[in-house]
BAMI-405955 format. One record per atom (N, C-alpha, C): residue in one letter; chain; x, y, z; residue number from 1; atom name. Coordinates in steps of 0.1 Angstrom, whole numbers, plus 5000, padded with zeros to 4 digits. Example, Ala and Ser with C-alpha at 12.3 -4.5 7.8 and 13.67 -1.06 7.14 Angstrom:
BEGIN
@rest: a&kette: A&x: 5132&y: 4943&z: 5078&nr: 1&atom: N
@rest: a&kette: A&x: 5123&y: 4955&z: 5078&nr: 1&atom: CA
@rest: a&kette: A&x: 5132&y: 4967&z: 5078&nr: 1&atom: C
@rest: s&kette: A&x: 5128&y: 4978&z: 5071&nr: 2&atom: N
@rest: s&kette: A&x: 5137&y: 4989&z: 5071&nr: 2&atom: CA
@rest: s&kette: A&x: 5129&y: 5000&z: 5079&nr: 2&atom: C
***
This chain:
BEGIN
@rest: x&kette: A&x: 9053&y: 2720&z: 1102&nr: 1&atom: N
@rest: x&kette: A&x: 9045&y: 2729&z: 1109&nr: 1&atom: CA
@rest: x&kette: A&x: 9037&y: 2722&z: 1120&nr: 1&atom: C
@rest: x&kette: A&x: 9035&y: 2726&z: 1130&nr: 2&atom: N
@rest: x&kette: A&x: 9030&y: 2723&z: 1144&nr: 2&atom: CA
@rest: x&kette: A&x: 9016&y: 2721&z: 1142&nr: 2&atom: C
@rest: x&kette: A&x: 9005&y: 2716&z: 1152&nr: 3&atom: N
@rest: x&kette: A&x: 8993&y: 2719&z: 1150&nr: 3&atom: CA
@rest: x&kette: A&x: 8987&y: 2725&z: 1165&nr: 3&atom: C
@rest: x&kette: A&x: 8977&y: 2729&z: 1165&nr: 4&atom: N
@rest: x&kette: A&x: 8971&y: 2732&z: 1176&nr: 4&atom: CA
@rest: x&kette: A&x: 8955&y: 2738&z: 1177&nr: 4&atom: C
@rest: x&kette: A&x: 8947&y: 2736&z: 1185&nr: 5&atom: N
@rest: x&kette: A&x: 8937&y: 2738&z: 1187&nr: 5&atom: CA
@rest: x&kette: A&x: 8933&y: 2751&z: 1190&nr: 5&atom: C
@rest: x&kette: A&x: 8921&y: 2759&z: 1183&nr: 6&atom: N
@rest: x&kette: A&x: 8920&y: 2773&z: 1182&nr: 6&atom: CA
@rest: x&kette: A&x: 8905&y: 2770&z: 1184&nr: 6&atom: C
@rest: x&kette: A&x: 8894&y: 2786&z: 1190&nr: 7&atom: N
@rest: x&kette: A&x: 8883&y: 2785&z: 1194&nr: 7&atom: CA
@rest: x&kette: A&x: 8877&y: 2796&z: 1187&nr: 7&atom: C
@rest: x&kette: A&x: 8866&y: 2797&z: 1182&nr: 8&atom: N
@rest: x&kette: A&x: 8862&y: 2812&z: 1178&nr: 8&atom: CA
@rest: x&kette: A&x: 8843&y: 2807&z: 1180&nr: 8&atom: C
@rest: x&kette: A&x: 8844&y: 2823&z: 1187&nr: 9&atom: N
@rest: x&kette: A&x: 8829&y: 2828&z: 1194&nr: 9&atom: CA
@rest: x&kette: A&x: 8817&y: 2833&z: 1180&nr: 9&atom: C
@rest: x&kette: A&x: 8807&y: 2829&z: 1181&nr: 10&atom: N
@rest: x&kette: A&x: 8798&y: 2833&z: 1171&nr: 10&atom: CA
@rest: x&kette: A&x: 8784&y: 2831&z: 1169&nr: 10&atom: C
@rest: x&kette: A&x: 8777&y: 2833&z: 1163&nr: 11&atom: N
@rest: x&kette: A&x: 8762&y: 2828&z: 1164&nr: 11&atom: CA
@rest: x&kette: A&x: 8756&y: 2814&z: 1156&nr: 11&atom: C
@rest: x&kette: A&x: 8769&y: 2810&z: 1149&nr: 12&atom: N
@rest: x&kette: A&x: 8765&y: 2799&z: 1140&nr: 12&atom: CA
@rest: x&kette: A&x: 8776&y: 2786&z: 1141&nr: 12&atom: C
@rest: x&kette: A&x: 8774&y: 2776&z: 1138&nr: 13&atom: N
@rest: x&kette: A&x: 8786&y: 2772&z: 1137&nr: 13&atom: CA
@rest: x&kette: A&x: 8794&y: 2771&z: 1123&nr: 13&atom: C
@rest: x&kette: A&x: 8805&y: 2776&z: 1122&nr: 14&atom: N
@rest: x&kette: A&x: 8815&y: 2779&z: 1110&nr: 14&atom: CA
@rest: x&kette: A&x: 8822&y: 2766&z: 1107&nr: 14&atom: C
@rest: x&kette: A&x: 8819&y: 2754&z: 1094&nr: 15&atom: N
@rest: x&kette: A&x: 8824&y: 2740&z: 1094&nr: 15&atom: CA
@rest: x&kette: A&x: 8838&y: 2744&z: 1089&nr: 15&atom: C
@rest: x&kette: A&x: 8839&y: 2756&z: 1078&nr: 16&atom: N
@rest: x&kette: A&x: 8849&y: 2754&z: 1067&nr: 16&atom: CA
@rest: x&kette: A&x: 8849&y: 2770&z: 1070&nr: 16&atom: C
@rest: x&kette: A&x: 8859&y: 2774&z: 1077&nr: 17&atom: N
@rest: x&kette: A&x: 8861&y: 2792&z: 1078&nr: 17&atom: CA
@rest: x&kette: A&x: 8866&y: 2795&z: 1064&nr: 17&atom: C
@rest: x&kette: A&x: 8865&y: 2811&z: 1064&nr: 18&atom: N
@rest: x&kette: A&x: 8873&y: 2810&z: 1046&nr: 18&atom: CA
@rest: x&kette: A&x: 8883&y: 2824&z: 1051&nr: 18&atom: C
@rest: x&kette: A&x: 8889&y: 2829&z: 1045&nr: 19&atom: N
@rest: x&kette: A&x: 8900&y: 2835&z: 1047&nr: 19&atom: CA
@rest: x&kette: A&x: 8899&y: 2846&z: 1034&nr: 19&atom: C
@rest: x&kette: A&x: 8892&y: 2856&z: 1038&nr: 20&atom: N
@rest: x&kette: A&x: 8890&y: 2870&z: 1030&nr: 20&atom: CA
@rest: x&kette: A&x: 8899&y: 2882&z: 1029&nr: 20&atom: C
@rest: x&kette: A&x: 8901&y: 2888&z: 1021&nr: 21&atom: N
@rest: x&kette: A&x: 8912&y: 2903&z: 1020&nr: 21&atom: CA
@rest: x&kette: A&x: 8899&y: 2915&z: 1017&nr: 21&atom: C
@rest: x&kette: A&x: 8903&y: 2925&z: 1025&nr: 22&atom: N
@rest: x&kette: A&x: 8901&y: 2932&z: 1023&nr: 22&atom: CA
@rest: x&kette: A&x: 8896&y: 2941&z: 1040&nr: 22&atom: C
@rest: x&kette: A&x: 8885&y: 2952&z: 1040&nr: 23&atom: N
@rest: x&kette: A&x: 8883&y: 2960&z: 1049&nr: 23&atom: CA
@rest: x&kette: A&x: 8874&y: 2958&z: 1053&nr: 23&atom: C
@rest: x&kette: A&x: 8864&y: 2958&z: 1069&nr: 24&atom: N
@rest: x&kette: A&x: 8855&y: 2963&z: 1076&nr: 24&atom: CA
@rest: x&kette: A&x: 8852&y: 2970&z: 1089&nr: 24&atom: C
@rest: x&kette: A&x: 8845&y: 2962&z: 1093&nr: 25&atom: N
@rest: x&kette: A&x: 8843&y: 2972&z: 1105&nr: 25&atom: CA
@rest: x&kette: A&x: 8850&y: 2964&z: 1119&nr: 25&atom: C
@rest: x&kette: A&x: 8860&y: 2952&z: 1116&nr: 26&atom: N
@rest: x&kette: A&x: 8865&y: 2946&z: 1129&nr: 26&atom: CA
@rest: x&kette: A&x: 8875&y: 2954&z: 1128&nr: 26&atom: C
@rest: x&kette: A&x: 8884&y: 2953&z: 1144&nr: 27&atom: N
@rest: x&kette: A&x: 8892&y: 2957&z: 1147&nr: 27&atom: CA
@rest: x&kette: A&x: 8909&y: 2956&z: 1140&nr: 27&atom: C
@rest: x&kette: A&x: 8909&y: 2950&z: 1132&nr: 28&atom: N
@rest: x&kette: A&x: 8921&y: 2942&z: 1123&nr: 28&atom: CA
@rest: x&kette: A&x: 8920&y: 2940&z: 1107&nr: 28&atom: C
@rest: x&kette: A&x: 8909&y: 2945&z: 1102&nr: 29&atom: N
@rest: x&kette: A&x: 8900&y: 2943&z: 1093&nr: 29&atom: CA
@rest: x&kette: A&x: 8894&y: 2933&z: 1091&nr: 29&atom: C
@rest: x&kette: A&x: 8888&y: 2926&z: 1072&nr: 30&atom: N
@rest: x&kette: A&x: 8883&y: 2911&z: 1072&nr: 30&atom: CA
@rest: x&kette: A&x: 8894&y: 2901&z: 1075&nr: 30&atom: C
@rest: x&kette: A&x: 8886&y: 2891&z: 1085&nr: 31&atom: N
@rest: x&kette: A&x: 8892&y: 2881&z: 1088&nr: 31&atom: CA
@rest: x&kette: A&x: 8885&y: 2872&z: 1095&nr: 31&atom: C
@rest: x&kette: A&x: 8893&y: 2855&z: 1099&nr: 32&atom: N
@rest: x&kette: A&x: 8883&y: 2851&z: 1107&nr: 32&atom: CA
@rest: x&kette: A&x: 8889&y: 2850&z: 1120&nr: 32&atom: C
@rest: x&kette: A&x: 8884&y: 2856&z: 1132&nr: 33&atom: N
@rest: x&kette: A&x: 8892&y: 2857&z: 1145&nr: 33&atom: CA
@rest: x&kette: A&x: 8889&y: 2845&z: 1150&nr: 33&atom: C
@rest: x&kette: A&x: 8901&y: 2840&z: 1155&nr: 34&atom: N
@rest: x&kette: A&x: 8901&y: 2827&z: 1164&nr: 34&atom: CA
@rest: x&kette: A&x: 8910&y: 2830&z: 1182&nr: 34&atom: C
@rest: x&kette: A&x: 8912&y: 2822&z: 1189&nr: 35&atom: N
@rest: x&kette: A&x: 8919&y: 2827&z: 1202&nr: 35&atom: CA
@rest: x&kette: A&x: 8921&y: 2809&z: 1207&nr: 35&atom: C
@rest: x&kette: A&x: 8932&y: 2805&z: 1214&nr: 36&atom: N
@rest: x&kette: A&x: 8935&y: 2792&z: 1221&nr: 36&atom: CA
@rest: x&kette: A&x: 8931&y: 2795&z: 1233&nr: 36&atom: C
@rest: x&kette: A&x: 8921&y: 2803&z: 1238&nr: 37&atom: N
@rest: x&kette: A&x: 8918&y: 2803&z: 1249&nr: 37&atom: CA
@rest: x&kette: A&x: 8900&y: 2805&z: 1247&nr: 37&atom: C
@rest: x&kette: A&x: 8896&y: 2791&z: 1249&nr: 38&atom: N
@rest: x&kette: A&x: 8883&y: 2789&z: 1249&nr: 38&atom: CA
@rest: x&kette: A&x: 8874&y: 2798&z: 1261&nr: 38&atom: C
@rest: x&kette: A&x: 8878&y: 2801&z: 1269&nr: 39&atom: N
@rest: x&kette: A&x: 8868&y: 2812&z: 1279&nr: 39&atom: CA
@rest: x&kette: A&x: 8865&y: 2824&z: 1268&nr: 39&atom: C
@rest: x&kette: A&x: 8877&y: 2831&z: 1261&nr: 40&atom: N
@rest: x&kette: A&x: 8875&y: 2840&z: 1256&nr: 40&atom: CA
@rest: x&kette: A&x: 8864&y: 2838&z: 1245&nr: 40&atom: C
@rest: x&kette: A&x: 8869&y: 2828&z: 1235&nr: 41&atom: N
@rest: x&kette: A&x: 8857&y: 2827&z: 1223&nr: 41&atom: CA
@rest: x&kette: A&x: 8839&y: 2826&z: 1231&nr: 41&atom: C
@rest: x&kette: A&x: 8842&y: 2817&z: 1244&nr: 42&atom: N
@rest: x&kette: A&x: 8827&y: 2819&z: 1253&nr: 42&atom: CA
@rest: x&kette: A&x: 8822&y: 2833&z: 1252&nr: 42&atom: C
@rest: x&kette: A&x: 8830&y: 2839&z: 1258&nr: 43&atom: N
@rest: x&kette: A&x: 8826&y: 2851&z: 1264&nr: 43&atom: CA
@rest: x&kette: A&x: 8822&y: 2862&z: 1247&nr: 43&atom: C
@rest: x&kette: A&x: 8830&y: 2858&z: 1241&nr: 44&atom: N
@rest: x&kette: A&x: 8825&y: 2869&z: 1230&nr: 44&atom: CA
@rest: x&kette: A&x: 8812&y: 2859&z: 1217&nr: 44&atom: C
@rest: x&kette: A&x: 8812&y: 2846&z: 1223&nr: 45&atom: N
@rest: x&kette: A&x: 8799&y: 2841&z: 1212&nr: 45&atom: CA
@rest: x&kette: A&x: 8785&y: 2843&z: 1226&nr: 45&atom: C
@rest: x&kette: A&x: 8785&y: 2849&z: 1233&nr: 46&atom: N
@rest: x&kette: A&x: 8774&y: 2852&z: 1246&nr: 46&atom: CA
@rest: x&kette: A&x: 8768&y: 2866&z: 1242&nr: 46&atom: C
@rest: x&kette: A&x: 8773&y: 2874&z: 1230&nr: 47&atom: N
@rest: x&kette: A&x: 8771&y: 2885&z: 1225&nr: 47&atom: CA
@rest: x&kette: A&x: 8759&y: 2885&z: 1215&nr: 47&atom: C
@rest: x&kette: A&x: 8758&y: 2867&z: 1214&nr: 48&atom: N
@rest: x&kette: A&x: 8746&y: 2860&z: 1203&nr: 48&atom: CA
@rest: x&kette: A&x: 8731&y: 2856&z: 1207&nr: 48&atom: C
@rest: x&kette: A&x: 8720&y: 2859&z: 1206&nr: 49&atom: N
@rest: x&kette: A&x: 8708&y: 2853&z: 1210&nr: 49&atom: CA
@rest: x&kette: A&x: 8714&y: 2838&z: 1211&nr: 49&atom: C
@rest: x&kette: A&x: 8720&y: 2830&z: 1200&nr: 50&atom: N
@rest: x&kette: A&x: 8726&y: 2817&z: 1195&nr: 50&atom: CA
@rest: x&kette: A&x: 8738&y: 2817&z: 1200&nr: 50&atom: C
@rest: x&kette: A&x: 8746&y: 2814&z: 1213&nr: 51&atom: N
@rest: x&kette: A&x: 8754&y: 2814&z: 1213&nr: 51&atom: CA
@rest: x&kette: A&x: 8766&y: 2801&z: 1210&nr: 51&atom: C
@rest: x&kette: A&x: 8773&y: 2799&z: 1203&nr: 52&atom: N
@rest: x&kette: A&x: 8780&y: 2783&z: 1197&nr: 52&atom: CA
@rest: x&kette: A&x: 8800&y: 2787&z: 1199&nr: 52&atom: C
@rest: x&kette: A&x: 8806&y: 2780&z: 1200&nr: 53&atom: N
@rest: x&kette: A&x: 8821&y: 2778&z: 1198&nr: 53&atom: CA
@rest: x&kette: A&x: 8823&y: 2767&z: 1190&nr: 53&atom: C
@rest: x&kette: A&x: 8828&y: 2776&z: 1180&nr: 54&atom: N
@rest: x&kette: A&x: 8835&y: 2762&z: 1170&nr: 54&atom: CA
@rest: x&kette: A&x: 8849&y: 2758&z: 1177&nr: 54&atom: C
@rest: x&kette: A&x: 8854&y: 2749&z: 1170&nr: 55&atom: N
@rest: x&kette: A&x: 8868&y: 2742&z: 1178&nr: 55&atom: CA
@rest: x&kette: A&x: 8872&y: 2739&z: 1161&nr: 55&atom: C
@rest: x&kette: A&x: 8889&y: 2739&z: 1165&nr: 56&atom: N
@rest: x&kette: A&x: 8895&y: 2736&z: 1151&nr: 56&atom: CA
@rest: x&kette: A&x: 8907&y: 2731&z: 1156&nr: 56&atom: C
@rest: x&kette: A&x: 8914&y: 2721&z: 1150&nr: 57&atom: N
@rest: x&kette: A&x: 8928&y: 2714&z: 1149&nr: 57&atom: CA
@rest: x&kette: A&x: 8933&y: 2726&z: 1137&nr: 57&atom: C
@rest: x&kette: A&x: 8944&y: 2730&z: 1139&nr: 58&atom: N
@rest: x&kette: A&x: 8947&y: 2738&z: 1123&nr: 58&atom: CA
@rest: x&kette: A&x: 8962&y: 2733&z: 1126&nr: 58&atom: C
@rest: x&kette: A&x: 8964&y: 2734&z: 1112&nr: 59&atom: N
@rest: x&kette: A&x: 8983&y: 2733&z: 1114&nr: 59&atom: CA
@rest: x&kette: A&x: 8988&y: 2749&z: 1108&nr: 59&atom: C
@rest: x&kette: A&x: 8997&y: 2752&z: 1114&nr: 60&atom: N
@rest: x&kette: A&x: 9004&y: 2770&z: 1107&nr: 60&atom: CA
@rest: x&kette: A&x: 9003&y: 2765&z: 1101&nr: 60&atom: C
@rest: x&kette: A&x: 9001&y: 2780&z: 1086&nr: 61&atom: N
@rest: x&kette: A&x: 9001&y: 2781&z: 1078&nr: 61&atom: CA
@rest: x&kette: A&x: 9015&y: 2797&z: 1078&nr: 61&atom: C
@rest: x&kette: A&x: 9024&y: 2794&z: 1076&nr: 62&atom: N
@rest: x&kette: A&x: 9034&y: 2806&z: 1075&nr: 62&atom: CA
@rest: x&kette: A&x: 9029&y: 2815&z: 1066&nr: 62&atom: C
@rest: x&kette: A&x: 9021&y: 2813&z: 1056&nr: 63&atom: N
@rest: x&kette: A&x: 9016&y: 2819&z: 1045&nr: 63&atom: CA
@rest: x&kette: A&x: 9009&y: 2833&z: 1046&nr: 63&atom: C
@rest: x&kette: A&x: 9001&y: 2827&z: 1062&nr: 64&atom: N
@rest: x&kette: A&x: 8991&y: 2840&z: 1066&nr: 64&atom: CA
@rest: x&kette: A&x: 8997&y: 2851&z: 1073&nr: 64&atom: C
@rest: x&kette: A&x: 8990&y: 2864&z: 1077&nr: 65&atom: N
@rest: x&kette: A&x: 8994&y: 2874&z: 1083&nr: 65&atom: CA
@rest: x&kette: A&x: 8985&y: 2871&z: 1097&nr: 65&atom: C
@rest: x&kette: A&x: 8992&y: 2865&z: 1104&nr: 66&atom: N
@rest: x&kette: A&x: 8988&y: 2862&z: 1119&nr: 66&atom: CA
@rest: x&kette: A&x: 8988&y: 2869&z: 1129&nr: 66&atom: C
@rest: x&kette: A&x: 8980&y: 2876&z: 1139&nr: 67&atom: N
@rest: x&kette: A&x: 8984&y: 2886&z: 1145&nr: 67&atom: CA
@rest: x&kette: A&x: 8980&y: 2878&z: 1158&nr: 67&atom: C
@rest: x&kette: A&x: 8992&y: 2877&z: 1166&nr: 68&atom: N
@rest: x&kette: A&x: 8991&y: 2867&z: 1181&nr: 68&atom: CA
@rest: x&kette: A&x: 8992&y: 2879&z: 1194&nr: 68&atom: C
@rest: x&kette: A&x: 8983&y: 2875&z: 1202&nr: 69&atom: N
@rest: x&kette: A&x: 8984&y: 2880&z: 1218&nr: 69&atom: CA
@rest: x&kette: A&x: 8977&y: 2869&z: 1224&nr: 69&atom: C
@rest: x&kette: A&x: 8986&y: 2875&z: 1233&nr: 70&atom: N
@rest: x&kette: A&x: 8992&y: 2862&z: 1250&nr: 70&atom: CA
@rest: x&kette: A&x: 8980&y: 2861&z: 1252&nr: 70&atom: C
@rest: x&kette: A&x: 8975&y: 2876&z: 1258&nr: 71&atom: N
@rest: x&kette: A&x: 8967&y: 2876&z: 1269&nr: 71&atom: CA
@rest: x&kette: A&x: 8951&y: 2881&z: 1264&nr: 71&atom: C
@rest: x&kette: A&x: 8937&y: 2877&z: 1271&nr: 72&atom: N
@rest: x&kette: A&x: 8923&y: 2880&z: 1267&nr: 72&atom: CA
@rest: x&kette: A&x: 8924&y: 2891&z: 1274&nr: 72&atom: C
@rest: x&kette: A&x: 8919&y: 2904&z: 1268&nr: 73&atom: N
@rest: x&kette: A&x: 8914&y: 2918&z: 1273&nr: 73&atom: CA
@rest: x&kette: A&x: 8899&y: 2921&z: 1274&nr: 73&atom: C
@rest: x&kette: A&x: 8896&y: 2929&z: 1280&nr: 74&atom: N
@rest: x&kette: A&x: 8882&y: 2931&z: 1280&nr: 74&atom: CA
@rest: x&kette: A&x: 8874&y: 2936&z: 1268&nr: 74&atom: C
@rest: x&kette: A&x: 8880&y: 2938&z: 1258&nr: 75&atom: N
@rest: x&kette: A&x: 8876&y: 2939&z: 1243&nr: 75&atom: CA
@rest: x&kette: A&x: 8867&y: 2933&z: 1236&nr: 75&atom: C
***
């Protein structure tokens, strides 16, 4: 399995994400959103009084239910 570097926007910095089942109020349900396009994690941790970007090396995990898009939308 490949690795690659992923960004996620937020108010804290997140060392050890954790990987939850179940339902809320995100668009996909619980989960932890990440994106390879660091402008986007900017733009959505600026939503924070605290704004931070964690950075991660991850290797796939085939295991997860991964939901991929190309492109950043105004979302």
């Amino acid at each position: 399995m490949g690795k690659m570097t992923v960004y996620h926007g937020g108010s804290a910095i997140v060392k050890n994400p954790k990987i939850l089942k179940g339902k809320n109020t995100k668009d996909f349900g619980h989960g932890f959103y990440c994106t390879i396009i660091r402008e986007q994690a900017e733009r959505w941790a600026k939503r924070y009084d605290r704004p931070v970007v964690s950075v991660y090396t991850v290797r796939m995990n085939t295991g997860l239910n991964i939901l991929e898009f190309r492109e950043m939308t105004n979302a």
